[in-house]
C-alpha atoms as one frame of an Amber mdcrd trajectory, in Angstrom:
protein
   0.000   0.000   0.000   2.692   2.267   0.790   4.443   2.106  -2.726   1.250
   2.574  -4.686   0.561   5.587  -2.313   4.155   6.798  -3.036   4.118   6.355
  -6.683   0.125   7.608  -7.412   0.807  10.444  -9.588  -2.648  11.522  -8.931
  -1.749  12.637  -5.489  -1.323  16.474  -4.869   2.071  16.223  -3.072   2.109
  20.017  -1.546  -1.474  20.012  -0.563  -0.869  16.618   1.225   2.578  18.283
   2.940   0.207  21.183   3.830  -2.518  19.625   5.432   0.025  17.422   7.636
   1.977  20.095   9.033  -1.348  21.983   9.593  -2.266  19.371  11.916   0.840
  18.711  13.664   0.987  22.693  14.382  -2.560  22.684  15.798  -2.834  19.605
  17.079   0.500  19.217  18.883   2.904  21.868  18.785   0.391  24.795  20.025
  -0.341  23.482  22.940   3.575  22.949  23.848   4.094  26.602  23.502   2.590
  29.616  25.471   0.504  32.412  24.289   3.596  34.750  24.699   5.532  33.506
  22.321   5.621  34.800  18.664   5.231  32.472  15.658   6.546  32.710  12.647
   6.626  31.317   8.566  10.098  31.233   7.522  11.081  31.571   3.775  14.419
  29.850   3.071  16.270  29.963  -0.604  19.204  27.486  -0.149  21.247  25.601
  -2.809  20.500  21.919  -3.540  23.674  20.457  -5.340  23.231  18.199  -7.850
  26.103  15.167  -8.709  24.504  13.739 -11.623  23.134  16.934 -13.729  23.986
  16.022 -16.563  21.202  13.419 -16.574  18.559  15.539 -15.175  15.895  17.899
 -16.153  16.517  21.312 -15.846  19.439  21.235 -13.432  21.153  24.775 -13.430
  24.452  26.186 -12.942  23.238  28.350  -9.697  25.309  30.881  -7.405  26.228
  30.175  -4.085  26.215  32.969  -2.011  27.923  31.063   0.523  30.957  30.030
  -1.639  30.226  32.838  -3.897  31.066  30.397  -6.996  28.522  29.050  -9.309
  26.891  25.240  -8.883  25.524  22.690 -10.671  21.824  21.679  -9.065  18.527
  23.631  -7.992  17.232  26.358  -5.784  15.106  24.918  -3.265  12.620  27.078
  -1.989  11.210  26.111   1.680   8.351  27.244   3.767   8.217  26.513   7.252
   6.798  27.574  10.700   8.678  27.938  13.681   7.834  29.087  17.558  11.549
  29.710  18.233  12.443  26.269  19.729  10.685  24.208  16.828  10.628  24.528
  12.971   8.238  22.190  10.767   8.581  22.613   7.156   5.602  23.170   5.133
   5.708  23.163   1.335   9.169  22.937  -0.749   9.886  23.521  -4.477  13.024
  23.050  -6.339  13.715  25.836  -8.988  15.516  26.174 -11.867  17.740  28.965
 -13.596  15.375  31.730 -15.783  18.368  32.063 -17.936  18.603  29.299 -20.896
  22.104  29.677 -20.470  22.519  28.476 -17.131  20.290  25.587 -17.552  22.296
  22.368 -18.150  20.408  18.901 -17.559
């Protein structure tokens, strides 16, 4: 059951992600924290490195502002929510280069 769940491409991966960390938040993690204490969502842009790019789609040459040198692999863009002590991610995307230049796989 679990494999057909996992490889159903009918299933609507982000609202599924969505709905689960909904219900951990408000089912769980709220009533660890007190009314005091300020919540957050939390945007993160980090770089997901890619070995094998040459065999996949749209894999991008992308700067790292860490390194500040360009990388082969993906922006992955993360929502989350956090209470300061905590942080459950929410939804997640990988992105590609807008420039047909950078674009590789």
């Amino acid at each position: 059951t679990y494999y057909r769940f996992m490889q159903n491409p009918h299933i609507n991966w982000l609202r599924f992600t969505i709905l689960l960390a909904e219900k951990i938040i408000n089912e769980h993690l709220k009533d660890l924290t007190s009314d005091q204490r300020a919540d957050c969502f939390v945007f993160d842009d980090l770089l997901y490195s890619r070995t094998g790019y040459k065999k996949t789609e749209l894999a991008a040459k992308v700067f790292d502002h860490v390194s500040m040198t360009y990388k082969k692999g993906f922006r992955m863009m993360t929502m989350g929510w956090t209470d300061g002590s905590s942080f459950v991610p929410i939804a997640s995307s990988l992105l590609s280069s807008k420039n047909d230049q950078n674009v590789i796989g």
